[in-house]
ROMI-504227 format. One record per residue (C-alpha): x, y, z; residue in three letters; residue number from 1. Coordinates in pm, whole numbers, padded with zeros to 5 digits. Example, Ala and Ser with C-alpha at 12.3 -4.5 7.8 and 13.67 -1.06 7.14 Angstrom:
BEGIN
c1  c2  c3  residuo  num
01230  -00450  00780  ALA  1
01367  -00106  00714  SER  2
***
This chain:
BEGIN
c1  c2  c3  residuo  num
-01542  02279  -03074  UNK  1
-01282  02139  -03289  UNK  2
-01197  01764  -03173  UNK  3
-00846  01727  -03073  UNK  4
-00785  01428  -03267  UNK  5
-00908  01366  -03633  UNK  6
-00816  01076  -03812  UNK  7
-00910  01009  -04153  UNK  8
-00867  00703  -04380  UNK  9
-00484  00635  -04225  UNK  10
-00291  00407  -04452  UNK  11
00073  00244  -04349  UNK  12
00273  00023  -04523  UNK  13
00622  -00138  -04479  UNK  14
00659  -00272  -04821  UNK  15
00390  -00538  -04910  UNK  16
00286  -00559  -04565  UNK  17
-00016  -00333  -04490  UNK  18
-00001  -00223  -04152  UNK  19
-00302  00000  -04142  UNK  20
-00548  00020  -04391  UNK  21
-00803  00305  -04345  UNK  22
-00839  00412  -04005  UNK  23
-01031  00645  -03940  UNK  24
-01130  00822  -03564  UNK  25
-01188  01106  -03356  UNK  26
-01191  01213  -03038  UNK  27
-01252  01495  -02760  UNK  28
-01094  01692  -02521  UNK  29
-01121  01581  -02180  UNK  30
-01141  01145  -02272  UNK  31
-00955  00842  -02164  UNK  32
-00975  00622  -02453  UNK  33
-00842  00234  -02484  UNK  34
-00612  00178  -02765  UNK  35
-00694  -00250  -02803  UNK  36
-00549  -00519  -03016  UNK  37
-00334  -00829  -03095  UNK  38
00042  -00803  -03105  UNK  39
00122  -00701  -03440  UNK  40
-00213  -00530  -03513  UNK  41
-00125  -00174  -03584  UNK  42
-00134  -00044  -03240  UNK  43
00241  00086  -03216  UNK  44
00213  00236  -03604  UNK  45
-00088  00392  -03500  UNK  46
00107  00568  -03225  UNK  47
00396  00658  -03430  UNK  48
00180  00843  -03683  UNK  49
00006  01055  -03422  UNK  50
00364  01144  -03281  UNK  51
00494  01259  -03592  UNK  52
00758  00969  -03533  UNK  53
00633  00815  -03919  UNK  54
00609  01035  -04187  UNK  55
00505  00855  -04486  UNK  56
00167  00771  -04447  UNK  57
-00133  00841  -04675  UNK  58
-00444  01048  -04560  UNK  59
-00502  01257  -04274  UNK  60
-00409  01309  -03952  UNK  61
-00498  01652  -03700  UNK  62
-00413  01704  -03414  UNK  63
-00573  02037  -03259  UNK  64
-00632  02135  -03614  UNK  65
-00257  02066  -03701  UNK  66
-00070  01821  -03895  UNK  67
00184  01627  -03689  UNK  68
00463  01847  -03637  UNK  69
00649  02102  -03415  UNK  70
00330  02237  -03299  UNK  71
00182  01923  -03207  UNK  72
00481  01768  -03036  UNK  73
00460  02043  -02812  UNK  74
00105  01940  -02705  UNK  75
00160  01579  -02705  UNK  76
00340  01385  -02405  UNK  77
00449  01074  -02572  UNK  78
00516  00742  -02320  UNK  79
00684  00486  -02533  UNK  80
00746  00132  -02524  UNK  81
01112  00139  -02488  UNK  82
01348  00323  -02228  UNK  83
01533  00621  -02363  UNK  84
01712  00721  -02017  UNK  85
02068  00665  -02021  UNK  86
02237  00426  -01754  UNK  87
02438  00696  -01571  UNK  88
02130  00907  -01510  UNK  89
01939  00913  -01167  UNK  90
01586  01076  -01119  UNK  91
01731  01402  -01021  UNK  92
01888  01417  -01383  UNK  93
01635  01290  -01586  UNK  94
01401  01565  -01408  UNK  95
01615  01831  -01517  UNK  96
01654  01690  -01848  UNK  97
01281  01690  -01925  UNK  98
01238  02086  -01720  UNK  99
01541  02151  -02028  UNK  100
01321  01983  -02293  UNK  101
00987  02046  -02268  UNK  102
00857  02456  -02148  UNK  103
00515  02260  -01979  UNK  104
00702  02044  -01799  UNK  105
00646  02070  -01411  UNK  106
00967  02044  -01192  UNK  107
00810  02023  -00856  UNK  108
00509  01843  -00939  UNK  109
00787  01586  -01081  UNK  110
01000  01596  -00765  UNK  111
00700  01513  -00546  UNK  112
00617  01236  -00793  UNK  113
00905  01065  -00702  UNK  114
00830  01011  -00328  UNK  115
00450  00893  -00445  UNK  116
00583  00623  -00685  UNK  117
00926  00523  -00460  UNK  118
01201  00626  -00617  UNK  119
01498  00690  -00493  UNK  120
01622  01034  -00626  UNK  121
02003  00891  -00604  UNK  122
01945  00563  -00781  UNK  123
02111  00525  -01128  UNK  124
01905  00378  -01384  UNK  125
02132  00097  -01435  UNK  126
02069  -00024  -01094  UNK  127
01661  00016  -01090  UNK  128
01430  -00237  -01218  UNK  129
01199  -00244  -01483  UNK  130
00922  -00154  -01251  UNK  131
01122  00115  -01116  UNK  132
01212  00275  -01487  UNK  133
00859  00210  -01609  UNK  134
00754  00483  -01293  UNK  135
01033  00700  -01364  UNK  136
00897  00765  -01718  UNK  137
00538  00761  -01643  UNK  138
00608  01052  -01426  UNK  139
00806  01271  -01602  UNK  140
00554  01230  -01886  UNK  141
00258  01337  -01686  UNK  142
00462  01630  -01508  UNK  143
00398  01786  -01859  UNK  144
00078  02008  -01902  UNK  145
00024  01877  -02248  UNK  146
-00338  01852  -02410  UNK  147
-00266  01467  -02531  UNK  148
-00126  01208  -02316  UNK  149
00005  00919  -02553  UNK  150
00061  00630  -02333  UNK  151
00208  00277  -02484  UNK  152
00183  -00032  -02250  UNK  153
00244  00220  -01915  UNK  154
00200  -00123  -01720  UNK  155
00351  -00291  -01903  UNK  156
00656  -00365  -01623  UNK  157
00459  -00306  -01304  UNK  158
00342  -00547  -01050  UNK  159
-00012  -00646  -01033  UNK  160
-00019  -00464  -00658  UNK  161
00123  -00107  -00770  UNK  162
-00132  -00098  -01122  UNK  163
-00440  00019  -00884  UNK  164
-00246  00343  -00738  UNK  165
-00073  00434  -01058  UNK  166
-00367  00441  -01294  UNK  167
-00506  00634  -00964  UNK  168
-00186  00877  -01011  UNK  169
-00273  00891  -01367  UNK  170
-00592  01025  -01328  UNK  171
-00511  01239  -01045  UNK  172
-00248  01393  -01273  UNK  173
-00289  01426  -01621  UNK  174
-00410  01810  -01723  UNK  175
-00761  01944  -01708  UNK  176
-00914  01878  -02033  UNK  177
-00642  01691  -02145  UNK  178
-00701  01334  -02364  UNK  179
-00540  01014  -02270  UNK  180
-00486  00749  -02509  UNK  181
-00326  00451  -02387  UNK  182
-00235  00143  -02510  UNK  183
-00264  -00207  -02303  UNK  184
-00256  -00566  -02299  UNK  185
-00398  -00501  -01903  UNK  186
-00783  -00493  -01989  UNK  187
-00950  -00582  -01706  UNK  188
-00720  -00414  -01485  UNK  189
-00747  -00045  -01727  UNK  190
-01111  -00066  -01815  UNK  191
-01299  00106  -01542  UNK  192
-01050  00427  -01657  UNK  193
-01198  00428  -02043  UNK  194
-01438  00642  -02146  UNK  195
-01398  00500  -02500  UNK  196
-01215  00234  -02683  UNK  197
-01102  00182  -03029  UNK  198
-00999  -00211  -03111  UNK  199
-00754  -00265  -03381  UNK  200
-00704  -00587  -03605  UNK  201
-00517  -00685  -03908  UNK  202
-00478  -00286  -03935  UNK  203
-00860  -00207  -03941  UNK  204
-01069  -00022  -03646  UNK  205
-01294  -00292  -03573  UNK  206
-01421  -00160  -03277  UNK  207
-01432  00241  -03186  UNK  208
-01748  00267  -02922  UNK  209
-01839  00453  -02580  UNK  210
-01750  00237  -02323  UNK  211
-02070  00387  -02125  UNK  212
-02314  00191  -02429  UNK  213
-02071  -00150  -02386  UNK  214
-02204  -00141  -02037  UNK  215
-02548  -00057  -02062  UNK  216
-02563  -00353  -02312  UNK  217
-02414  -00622  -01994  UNK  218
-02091  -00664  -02113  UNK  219
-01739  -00541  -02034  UNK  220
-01436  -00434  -02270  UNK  221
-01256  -00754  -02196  UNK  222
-01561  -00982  -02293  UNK  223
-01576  -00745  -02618  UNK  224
-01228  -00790  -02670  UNK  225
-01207  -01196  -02625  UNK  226
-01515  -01243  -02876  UNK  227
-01365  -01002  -03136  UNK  228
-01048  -01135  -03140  UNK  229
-01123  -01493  -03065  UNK  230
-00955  -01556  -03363  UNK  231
-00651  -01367  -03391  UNK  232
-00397  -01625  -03263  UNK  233
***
């Protein structure tokens, strides 16, 4: 079977400053795989590529056999780092918005959502706070039936007692067969999801291993993670 994601020697620049230089990956259907790194590592780039969001990279980049594109945005549900929901709007809205949008996209599964994660339907989005917006687009992300989940710092806004039950709602609710990347500062409290990670530093894969062979060696992703980038700061 064809993997869903092929990367192959990815190179980014922003003038003189290489952002990633050579990355190259793959994965399967049907994983949860850690995107790791530093601040300023490549992580975000990385993301943008895969998205179709950057354009003018060198190599090679698939996504179920397709370039980034039309295609490939339809497959891909794509969890930023930044809100993109206007003030004014309240769940309700941004529900419909998204059942507008995007042909997968699952209205009642969404609606229900809502009630799981606390939100009040009527609440504008100017009033809510960052925990509550971070919820609002986690869920109407993973109401779509895409094939890739991109997710970039999902947690990044949500207390330390919600993180348990919405990487449980994550699980619970991403497609059958579908792959999650994600993206996270949050090791320790993310790790027991992975299935595989990929570590990123100075815009190199350092690190791209099952998470299954970390353990069997006595270690954990976060203890990988300090000693590899010990140094980074």
């Amino acid at each position: 079977m064809e993997k869903l994601i092929s990367v192959e020697n990815l190179k980014k620049s922003y003038g003189s400053k290489v952002v990633l230089d050579g990355v190259s990956f793959s994965a399967d259907r049907s994983q949860i795989i850690g995107l790791l790194g530093p601040n300023g590592c490549g992580k975000t780039t990385l993301i943008k590529t895969l998205t179709g969001l950057i354009k003018d990279y060198s190599g090679t980049i698939k996504i179920d056999g397709q370039a980034p594109g039309p295609y490939t945005k339809s497959i891909v549900a794509y969890l930023s780092e930044n809100n993109y929901l206007p003030d004014w709007m309240r769940p309700m809205n941004a529900i419909n918005y998204f059942a507008d949008f995007f042909k997968d996209f699952d209205k009642e599964k969404a609606i229900k959502m809502t009630e799981q994660f606390g939100l009040d339907m009527k609440q504008r989005m100017k009033t809510m706070s960052k925990g509550q917006k971070e919820k609002l687009r986690l869920l109407l992300v993973l109401c779509r039936n895409a094939q890739l989940y991109i997710l970039d710092e999902p947690l990044g806004g949500v207390d330390p007692a919600a993180r348990s039950r919405i990487l449980d709602l994550i699980l619970e609710n991403h497609t059958k067969d579908s792959t999650i990347l994600l993206s996270t500062h949050l090791i320790s409290d993310v790790e027991y999801i992975f299935d595989r990670v990929l570590m990123i530093n100075q815009g190199h894969l350092i690190v791209n291993e099952e998470v299954e062979h970390i353990r069997k060696k006595g270690n954990t992703v976060e203890n990988v993670f300090k000693e590899v980038f010990k140094n980074a700061w």
